[in-house]
N, C-alpha and C positions, 0 to 999 in steps of 0.2 A: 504494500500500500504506500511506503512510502517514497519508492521509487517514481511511483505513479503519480504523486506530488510533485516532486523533484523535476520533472517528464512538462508537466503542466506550464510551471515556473521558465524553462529556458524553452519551450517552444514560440518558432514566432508567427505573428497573427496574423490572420489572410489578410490581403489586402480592400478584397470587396468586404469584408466581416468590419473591415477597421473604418472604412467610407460607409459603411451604413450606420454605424454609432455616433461617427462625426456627423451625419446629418440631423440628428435627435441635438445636438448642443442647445443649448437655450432654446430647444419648446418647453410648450404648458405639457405634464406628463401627471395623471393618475395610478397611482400604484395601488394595488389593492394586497394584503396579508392574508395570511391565514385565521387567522385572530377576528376578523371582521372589520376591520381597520382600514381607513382609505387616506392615502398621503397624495395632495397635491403641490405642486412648486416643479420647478425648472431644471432639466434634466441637466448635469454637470458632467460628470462619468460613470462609467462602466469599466470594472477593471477585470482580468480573466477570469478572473471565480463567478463574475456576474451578479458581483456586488454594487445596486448603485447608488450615486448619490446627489440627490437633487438637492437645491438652495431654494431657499425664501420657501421652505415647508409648511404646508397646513395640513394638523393631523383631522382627521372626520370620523366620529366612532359615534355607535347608535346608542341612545339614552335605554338603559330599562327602568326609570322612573319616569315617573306620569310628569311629562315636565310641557310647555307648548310648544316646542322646539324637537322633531325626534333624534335631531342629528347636533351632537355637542363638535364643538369642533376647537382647536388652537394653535395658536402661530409657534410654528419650529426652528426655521431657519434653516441651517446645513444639517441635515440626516443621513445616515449610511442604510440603504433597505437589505440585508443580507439578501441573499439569491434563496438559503433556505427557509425562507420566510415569505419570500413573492410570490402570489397565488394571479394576480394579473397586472398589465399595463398595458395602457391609453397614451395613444398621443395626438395632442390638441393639432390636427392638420388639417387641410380637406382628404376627401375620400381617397381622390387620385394622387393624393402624393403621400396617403397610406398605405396604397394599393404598391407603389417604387419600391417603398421599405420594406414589403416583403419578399421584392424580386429577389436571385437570386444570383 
């Protein structure tokens, strides 16, 4: 296993892999947890474990008290989103220039 690590660390990264992350820089990006938790703010990086980290973060978590508001929410700033904890991500574009970012 931990060669396998070691493997991960000095390999280098495609180059369409690396132009597709660079075009995510300064969008609007939702990140959704496992937890039920939604962080919005401005995607900054990605590094090879596919940990990422957005700036100017707002955390979004649902209330279970009766409150008028269902969704409590607060301002973060720079947050790291582990990869083992990312359950989905959004990014603020039109359709057709989410439709690029998937190409391959």
């Amino acid at each position: 296993m931990e060669g396998q690590t070691e493997n991960s660390f000095t390999e280098e990264a495609k180059p369409e892999t690396v132009s597709r992350v660079r075009k995510l820089v300064h969008r609007r990006m939702l990140v959704g947890i496992k937890d039920g938790r939604f962080f919005l703010g401005n995607f900054h990086c990605m590094d090879k474990q596919g940990n990422i980290i957005l700036q100017d973060a707002v955390e979004y978590r649902s209330t279970r008290r009766s409150s008028p508001s269902p969704m409590e929410q607060r301002c973060l700033g720079l947050i790291l989103i582990p990869s083992s904890c990312r359950k989905t991500c959004h990014v603020d574009c039109a359709i057709e220039e989410q439709l690029s970012l998937l190409k391959f």
